[in-house]
PQR file of N, CA, C, O and H, with PARSE charges and radii, in Angstrom:
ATOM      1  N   UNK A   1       0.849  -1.186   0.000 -0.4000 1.5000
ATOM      2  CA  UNK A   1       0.000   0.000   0.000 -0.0000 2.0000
ATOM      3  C   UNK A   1       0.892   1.246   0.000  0.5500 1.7000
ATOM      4  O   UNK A   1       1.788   1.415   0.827 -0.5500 1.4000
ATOM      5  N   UNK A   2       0.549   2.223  -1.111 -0.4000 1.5000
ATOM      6  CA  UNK A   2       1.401   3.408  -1.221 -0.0000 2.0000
ATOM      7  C   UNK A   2       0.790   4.503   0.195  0.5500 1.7000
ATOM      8  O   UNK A   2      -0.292   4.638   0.767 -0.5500 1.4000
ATOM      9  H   UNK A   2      -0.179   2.085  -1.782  0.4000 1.0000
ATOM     10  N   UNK A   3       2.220   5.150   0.327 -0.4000 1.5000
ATOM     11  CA  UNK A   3       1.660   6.261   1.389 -0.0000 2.0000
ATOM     12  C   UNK A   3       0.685   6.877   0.790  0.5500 1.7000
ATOM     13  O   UNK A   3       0.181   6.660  -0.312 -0.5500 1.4000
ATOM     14  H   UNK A   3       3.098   5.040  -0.137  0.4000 1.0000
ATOM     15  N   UNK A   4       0.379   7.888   1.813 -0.4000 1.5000
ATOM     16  CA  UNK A   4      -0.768   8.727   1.729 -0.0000 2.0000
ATOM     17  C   UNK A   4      -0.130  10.166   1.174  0.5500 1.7000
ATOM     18  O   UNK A   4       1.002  10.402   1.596 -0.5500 1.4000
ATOM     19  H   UNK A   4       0.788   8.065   2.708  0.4000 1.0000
ATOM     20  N   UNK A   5      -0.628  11.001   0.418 -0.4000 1.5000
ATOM     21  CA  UNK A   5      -0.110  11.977   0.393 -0.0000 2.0000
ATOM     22  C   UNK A   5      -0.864  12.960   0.944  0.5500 1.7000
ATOM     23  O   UNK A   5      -2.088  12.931   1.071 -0.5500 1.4000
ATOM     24  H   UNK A   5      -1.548  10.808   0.075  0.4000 1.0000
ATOM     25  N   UNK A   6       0.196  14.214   1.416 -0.4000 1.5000
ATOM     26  CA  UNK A   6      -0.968  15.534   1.908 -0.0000 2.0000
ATOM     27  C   UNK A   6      -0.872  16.385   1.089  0.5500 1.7000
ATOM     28  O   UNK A   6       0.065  16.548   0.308 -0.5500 1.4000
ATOM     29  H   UNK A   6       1.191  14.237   1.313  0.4000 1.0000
ATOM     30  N   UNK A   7      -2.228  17.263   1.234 -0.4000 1.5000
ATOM     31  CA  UNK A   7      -2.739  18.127  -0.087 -0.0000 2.0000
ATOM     32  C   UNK A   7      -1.904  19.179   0.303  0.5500 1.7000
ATOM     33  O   UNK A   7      -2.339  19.838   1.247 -0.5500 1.4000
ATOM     34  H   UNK A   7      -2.990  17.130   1.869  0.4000 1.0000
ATOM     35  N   UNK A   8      -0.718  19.552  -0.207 -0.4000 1.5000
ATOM     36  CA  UNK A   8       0.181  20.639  -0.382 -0.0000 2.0000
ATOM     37  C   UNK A   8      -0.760  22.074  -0.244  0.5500 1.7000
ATOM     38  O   UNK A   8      -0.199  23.062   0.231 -0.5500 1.4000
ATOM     39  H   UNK A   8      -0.365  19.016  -0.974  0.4000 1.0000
ATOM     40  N   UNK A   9      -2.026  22.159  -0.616 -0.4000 1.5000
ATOM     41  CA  UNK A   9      -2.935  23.277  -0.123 -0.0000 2.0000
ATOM     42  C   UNK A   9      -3.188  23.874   1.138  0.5500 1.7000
ATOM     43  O   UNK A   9      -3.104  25.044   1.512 -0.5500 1.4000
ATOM     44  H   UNK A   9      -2.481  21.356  -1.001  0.4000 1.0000
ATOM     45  N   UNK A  10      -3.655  22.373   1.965 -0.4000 1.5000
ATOM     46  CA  UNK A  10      -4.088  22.740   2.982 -0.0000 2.0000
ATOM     47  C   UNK A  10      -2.654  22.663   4.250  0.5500 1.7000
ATOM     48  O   UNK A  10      -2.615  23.481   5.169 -0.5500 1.4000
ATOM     49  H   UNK A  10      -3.723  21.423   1.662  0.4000 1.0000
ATOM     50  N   UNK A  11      -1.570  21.565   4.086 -0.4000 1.5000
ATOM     51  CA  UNK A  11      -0.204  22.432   4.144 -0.0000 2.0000
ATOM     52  C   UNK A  11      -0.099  23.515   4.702  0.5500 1.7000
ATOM     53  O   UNK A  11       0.102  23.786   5.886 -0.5500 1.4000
ATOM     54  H   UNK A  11      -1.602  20.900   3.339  0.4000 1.0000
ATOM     55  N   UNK A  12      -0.279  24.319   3.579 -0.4000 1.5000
ATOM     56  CA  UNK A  12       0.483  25.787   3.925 -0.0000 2.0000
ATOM     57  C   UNK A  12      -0.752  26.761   4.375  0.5500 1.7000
ATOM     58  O   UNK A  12      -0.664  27.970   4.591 -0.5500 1.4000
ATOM     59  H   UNK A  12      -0.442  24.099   2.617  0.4000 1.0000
ATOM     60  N   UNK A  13      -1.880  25.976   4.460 -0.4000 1.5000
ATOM     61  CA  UNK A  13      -2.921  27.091   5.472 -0.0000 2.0000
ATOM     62  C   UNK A  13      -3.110  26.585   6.523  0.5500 1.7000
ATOM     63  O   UNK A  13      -3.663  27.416   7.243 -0.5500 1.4000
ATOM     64  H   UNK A  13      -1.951  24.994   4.285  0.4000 1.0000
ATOM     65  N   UNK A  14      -2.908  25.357   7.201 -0.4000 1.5000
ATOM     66  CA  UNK A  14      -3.244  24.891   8.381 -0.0000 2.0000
ATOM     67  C   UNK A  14      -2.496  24.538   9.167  0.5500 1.7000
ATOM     68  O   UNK A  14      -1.971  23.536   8.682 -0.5500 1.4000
ATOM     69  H   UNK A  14      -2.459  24.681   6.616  0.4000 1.0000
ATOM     70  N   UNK A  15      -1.954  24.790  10.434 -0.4000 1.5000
ATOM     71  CA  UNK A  15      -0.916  23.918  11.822 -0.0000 2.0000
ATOM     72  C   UNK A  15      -1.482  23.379  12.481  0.5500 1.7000
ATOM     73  O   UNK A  15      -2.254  24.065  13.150 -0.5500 1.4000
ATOM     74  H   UNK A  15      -2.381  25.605  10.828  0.4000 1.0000
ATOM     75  N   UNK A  16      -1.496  21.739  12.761 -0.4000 1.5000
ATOM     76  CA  UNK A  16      -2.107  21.438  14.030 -0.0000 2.0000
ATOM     77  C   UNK A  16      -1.240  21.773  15.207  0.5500 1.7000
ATOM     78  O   UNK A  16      -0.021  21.918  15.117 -0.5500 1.4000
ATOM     79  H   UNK A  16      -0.868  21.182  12.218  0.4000 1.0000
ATOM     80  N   UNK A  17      -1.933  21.890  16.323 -0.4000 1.5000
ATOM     81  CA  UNK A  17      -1.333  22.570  17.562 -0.0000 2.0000
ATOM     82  C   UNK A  17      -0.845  21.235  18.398  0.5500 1.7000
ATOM     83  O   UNK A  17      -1.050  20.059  18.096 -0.5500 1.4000
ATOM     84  H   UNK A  17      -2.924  21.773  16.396  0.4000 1.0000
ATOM     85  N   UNK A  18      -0.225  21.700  19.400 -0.4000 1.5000
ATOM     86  CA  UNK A  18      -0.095  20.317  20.368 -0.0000 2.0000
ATOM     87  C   UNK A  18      -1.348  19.782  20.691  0.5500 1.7000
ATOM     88  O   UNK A  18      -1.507  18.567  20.806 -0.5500 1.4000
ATOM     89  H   UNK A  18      -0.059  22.655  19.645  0.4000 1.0000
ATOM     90  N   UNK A  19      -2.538  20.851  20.897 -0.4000 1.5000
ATOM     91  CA  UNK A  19      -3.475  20.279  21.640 -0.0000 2.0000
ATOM     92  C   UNK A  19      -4.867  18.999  20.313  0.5500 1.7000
ATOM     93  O   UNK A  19      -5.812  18.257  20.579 -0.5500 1.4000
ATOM     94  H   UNK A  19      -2.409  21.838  20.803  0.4000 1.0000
ATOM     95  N   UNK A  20      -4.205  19.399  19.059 -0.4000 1.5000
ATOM     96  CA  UNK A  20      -4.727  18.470  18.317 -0.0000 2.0000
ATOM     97  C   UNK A  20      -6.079  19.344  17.235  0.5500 1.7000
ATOM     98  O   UNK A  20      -6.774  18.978  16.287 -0.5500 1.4000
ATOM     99  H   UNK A  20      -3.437  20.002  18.842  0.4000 1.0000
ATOM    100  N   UNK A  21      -5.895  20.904  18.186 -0.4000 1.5000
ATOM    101  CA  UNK A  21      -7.078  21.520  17.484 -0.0000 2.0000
ATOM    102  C   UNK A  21      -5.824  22.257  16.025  0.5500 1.7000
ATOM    103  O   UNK A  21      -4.594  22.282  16.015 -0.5500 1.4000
ATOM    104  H   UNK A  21      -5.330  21.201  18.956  0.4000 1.0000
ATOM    105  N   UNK A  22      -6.887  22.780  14.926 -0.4000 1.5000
ATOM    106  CA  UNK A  22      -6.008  23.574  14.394 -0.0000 2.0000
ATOM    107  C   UNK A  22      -6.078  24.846  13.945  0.5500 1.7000
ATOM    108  O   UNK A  22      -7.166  25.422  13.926 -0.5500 1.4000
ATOM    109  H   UNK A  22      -7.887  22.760  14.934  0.4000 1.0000
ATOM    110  N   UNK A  23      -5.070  25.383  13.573 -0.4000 1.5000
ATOM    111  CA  UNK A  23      -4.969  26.795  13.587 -0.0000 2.0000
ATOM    112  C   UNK A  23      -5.154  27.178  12.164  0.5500 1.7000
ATOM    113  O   UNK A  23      -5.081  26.209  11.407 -0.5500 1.4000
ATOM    114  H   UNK A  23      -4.186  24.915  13.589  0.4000 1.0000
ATOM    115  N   UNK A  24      -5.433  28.631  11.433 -0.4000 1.5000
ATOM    116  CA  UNK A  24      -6.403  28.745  10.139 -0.0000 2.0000
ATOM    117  C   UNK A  24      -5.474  30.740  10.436  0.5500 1.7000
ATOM    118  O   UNK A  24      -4.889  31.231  11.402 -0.5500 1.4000
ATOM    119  H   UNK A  24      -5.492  29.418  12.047  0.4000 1.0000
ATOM    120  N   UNK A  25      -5.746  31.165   9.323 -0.4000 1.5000
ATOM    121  CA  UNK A  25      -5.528  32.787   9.132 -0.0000 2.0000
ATOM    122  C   UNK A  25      -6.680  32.806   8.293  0.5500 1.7000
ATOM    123  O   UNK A  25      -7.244  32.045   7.508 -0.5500 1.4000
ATOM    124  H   UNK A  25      -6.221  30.766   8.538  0.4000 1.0000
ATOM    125  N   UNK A  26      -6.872  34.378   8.915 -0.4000 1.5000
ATOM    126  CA  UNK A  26      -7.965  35.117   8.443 -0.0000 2.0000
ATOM    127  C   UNK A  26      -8.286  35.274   7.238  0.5500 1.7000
ATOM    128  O   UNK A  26      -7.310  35.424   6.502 -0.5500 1.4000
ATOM    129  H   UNK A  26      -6.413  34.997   9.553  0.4000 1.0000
ATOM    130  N   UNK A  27      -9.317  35.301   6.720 -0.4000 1.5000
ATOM    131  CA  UNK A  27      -9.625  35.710   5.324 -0.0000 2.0000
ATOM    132  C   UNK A  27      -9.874  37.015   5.436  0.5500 1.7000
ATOM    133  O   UNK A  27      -9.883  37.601   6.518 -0.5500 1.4000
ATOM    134  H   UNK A  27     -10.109  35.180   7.318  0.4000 1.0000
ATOM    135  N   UNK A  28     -10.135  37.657   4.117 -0.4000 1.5000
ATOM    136  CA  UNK A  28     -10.905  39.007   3.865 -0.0000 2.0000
ATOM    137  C   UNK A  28      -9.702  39.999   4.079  0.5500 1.7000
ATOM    138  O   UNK A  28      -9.933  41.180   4.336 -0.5500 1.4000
ATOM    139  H   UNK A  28     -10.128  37.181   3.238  0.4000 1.0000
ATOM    140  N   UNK A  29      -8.250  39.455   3.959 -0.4000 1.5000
ATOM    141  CA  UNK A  29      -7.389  40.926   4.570 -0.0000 2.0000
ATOM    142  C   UNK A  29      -6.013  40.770   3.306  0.5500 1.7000
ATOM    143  O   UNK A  29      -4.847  41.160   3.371 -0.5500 1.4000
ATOM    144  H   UNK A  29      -8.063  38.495   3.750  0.4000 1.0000
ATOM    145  N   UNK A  30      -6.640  40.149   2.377 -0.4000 1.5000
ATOM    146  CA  UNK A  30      -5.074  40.080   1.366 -0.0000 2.0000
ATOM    147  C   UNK A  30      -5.422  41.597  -0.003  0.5500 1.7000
ATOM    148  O   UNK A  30      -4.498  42.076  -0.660 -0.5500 1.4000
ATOM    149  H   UNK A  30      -7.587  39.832   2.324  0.4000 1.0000
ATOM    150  N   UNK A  31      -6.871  42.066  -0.135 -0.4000 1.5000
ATOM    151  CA  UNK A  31      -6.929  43.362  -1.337 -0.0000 2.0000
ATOM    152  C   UNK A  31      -8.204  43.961  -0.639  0.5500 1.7000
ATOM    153  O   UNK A  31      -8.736  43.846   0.465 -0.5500 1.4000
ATOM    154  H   UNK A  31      -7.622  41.676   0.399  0.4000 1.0000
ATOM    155  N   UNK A  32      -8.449  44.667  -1.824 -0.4000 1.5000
ATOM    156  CA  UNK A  32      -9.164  45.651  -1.226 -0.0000 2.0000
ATOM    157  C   UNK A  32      -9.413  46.274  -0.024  0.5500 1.7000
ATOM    158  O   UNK A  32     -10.439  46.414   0.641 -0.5500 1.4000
ATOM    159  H   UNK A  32      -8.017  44.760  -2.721  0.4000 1.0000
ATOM    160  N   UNK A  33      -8.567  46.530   0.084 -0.4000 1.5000
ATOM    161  CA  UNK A  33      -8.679  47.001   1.660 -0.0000 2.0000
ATOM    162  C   UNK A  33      -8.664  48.120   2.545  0.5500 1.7000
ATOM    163  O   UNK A  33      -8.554  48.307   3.756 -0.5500 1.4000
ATOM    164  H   UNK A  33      -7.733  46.416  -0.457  0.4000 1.0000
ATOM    165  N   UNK A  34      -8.953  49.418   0.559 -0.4000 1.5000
ATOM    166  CA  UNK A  34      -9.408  50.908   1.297 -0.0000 2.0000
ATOM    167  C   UNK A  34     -10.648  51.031   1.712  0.5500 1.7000
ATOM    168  O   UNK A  34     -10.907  51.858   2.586 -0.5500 1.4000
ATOM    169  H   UNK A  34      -9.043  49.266  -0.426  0.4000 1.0000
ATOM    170  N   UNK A  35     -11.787  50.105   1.070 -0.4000 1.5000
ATOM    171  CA  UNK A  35     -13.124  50.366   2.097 -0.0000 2.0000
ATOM    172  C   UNK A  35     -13.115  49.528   3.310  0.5500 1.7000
ATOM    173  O   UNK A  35     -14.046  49.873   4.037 -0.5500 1.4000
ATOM    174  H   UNK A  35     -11.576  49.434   0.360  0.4000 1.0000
ATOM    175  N   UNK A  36     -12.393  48.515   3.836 -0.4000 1.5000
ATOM    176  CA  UNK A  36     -12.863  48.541   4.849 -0.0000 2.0000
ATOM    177  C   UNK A  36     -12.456  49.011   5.893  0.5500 1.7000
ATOM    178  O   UNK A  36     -11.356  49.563   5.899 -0.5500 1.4000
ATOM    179  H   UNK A  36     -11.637  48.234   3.245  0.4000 1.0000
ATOM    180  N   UNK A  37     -13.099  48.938   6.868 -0.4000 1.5000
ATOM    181  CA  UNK A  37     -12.615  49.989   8.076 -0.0000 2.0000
ATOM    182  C   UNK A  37     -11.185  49.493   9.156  0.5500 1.7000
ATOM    183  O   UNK A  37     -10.839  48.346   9.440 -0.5500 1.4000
ATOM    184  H   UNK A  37     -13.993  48.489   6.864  0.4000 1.0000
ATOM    185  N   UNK A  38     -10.469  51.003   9.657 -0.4000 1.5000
ATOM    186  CA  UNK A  38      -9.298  50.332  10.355 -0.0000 2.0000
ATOM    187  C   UNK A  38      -9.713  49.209  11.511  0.5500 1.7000
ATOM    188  O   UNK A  38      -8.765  48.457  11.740 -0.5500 1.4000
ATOM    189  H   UNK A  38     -10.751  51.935   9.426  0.4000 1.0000
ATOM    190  N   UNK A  39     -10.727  48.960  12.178 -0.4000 1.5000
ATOM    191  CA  UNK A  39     -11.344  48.412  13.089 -0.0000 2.0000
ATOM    192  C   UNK A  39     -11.517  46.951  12.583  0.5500 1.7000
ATOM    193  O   UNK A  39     -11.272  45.997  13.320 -0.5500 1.4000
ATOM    194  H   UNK A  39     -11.497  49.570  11.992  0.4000 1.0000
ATOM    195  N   UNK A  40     -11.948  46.807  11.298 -0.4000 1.5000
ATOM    196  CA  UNK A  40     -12.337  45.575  10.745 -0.0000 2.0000
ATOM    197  C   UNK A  40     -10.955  45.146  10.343  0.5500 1.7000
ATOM    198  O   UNK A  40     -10.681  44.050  10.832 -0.5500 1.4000
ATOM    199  H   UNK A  40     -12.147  47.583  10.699  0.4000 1.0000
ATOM    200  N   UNK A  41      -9.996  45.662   9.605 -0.4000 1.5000
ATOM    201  CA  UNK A  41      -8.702  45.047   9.525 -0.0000 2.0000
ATOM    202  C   UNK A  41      -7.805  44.802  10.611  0.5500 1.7000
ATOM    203  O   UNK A  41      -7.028  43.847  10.629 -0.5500 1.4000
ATOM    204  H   UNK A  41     -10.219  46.552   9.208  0.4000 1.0000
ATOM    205  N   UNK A  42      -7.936  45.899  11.774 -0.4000 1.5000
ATOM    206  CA  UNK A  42      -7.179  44.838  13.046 -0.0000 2.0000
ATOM    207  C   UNK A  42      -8.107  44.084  13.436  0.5500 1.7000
ATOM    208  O   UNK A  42      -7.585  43.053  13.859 -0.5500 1.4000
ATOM    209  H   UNK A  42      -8.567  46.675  11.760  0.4000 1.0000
ATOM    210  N   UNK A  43      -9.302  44.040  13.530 -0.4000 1.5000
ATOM    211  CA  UNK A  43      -9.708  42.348  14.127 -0.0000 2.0000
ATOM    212  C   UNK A  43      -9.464  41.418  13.164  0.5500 1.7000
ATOM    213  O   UNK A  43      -9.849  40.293  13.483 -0.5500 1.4000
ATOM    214  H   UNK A  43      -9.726  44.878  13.186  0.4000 1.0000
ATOM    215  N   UNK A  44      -8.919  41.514  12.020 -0.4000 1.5000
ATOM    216  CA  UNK A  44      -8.876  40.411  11.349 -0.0000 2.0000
ATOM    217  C   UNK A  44      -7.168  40.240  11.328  0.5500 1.7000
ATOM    218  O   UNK A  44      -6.460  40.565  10.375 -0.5500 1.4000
ATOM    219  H   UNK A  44      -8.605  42.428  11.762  0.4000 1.0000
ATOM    220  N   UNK A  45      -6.833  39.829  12.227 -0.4000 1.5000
ATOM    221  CA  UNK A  45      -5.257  40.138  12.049 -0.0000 2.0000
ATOM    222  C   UNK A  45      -5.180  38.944  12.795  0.5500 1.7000
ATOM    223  O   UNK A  45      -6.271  38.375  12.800 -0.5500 1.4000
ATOM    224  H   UNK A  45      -7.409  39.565  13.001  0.4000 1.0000
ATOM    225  N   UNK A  46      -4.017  38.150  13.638 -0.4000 1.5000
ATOM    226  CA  UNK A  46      -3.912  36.851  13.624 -0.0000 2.0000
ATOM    227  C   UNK A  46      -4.205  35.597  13.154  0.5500 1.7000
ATOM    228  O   UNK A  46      -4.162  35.326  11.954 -0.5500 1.4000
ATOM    229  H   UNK A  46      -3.130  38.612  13.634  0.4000 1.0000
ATOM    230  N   UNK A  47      -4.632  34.463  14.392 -0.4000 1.5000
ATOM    231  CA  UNK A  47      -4.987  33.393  13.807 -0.0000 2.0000
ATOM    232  C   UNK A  47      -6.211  33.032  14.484  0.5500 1.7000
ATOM    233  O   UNK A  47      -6.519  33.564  15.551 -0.5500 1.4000
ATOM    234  H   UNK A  47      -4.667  34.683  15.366  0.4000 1.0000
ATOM    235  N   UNK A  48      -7.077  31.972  13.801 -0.4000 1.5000
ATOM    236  CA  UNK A  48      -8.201  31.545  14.721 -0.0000 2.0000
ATOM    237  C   UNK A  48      -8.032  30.140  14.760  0.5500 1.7000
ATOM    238  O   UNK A  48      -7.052  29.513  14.357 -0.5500 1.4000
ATOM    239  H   UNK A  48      -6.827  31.540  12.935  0.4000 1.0000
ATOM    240  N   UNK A  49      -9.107  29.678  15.299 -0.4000 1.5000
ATOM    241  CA  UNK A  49      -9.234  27.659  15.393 -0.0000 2.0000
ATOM    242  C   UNK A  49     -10.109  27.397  13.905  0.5500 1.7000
ATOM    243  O   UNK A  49     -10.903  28.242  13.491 -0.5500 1.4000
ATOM    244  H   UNK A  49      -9.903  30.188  15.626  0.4000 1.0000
ATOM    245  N   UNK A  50      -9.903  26.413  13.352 -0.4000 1.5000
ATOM    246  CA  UNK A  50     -10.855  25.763  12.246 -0.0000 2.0000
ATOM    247  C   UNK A  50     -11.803  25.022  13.284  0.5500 1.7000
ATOM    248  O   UNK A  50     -11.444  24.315  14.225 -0.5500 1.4000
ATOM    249  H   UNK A  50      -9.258  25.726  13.689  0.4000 1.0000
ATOM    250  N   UNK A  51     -13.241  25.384  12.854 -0.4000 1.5000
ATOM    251  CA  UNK A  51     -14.722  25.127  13.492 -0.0000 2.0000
ATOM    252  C   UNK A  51     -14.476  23.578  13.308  0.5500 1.7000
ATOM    253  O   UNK A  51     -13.820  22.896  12.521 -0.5500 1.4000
ATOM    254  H   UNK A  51     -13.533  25.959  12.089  0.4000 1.0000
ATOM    255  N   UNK A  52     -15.343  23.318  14.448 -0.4000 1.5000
ATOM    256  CA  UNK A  52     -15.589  21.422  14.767 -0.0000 2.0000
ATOM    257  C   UNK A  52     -16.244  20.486  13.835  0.5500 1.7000
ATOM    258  O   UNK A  52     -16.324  19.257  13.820 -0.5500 1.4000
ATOM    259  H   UNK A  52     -15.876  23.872  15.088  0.4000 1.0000
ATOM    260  N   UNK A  53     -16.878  21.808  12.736 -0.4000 1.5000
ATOM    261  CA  UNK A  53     -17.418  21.030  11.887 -0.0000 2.0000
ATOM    262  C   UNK A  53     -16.542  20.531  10.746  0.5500 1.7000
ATOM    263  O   UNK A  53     -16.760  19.481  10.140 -0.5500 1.4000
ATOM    264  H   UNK A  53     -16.813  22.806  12.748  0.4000 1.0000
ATOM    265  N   UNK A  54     -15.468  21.419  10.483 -0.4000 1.5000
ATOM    266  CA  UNK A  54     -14.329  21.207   9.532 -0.0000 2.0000
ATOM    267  C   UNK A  54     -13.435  20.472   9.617  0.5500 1.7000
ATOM    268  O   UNK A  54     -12.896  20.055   8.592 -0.5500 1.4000
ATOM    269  H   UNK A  54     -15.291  22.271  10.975  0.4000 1.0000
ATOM    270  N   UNK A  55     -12.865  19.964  11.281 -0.4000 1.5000
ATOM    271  CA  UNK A  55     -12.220  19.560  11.371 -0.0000 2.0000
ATOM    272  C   UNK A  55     -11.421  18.276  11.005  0.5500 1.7000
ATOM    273  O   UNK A  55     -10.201  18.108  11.021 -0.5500 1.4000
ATOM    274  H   UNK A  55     -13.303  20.302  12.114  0.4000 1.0000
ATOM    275  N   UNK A  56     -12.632  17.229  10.599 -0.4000 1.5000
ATOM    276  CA  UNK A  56     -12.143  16.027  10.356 -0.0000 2.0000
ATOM    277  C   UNK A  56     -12.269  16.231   8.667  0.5500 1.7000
ATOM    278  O   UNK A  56     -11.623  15.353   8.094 -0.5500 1.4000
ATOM    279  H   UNK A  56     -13.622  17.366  10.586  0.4000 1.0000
ATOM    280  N   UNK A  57     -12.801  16.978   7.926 -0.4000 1.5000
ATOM    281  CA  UNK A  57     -12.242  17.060   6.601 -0.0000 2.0000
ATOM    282  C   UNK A  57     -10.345  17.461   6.642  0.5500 1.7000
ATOM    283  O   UNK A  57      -9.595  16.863   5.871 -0.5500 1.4000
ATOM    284  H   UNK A  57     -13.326  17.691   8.391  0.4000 1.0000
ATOM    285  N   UNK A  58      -9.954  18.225   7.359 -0.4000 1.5000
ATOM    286  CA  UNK A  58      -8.915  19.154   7.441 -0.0000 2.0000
ATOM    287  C   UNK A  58      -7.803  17.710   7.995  0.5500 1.7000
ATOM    288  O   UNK A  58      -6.871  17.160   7.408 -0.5500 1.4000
ATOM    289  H   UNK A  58     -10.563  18.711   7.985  0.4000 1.0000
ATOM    290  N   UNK A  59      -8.250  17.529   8.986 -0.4000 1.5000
ATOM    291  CA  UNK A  59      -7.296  16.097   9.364 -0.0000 2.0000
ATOM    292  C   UNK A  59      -7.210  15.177   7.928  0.5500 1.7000
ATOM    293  O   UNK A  59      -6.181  14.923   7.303 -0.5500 1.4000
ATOM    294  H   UNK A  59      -9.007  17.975   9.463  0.4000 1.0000
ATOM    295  N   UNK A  60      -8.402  14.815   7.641 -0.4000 1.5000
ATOM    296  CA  UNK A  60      -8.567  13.514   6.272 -0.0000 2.0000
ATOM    297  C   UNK A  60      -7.227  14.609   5.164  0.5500 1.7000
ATOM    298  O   UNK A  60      -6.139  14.034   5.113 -0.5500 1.4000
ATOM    299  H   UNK A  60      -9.238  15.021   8.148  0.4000 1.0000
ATOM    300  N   UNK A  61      -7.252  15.510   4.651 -0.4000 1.5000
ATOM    301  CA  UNK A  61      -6.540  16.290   3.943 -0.0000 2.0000
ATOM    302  C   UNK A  61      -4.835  16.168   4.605  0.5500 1.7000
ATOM    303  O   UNK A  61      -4.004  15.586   3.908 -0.5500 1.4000
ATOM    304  H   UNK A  61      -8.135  15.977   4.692  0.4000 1.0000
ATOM    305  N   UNK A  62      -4.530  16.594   5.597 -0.4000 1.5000
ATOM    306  CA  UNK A  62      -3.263  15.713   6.114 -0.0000 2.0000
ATOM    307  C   UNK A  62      -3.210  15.302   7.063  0.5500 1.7000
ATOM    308  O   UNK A  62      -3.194  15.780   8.197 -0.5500 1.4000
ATOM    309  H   UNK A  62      -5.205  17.067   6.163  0.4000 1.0000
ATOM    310  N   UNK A  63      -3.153  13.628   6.373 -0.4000 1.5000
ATOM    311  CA  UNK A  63      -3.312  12.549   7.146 -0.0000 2.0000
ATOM    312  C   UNK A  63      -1.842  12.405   8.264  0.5500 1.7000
ATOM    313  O   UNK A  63      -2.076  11.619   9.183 -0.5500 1.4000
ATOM    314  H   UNK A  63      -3.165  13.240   5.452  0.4000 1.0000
ATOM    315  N   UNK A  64      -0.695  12.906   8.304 -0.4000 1.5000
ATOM    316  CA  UNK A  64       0.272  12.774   9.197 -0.0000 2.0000
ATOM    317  C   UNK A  64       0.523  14.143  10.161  0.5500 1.7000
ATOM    318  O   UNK A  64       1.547  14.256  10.835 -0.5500 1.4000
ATOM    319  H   UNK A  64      -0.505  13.544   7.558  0.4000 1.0000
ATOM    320  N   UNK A  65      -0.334  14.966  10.144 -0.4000 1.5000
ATOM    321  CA  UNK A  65       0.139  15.711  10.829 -0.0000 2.0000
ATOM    322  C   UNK A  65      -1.076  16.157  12.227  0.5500 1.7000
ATOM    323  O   UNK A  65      -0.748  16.967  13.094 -0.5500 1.4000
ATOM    324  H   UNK A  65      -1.166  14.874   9.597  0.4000 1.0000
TER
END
């Protein structure tokens, strides 16, 4: 049985953490970004958790990490 491969996509948008949950960056902050407001671009600034509902797609996508 050949390994598994991981989707080089989700890769470079997702870290699982120690605690097994994982970590995701914000959307909505790469253009346009003279209408929206300074308020709406710093809350969109770090990282968040990927929702419980996503999660086991996001695991199935890489399977070793």
């Amino acid at each position: 049985m050949p390994k598994m491969k991981t989707k080089s996509g989700a890769a470079k948008r997702f870290k699982v953490r120690a605690s097994g949950s994982i970590k995701r960056s914000q959307a909505f902050k790469r253009h346009i970004l003279t209408k929206k407001t300074t308020k709406n671009k710093r809350q969109l600034r770090g990282t968040a958790e990927v929702h419980a509902t996503n999660t086991a797609s996001v695991h199935a996508m890489m399977p070793y990490a």
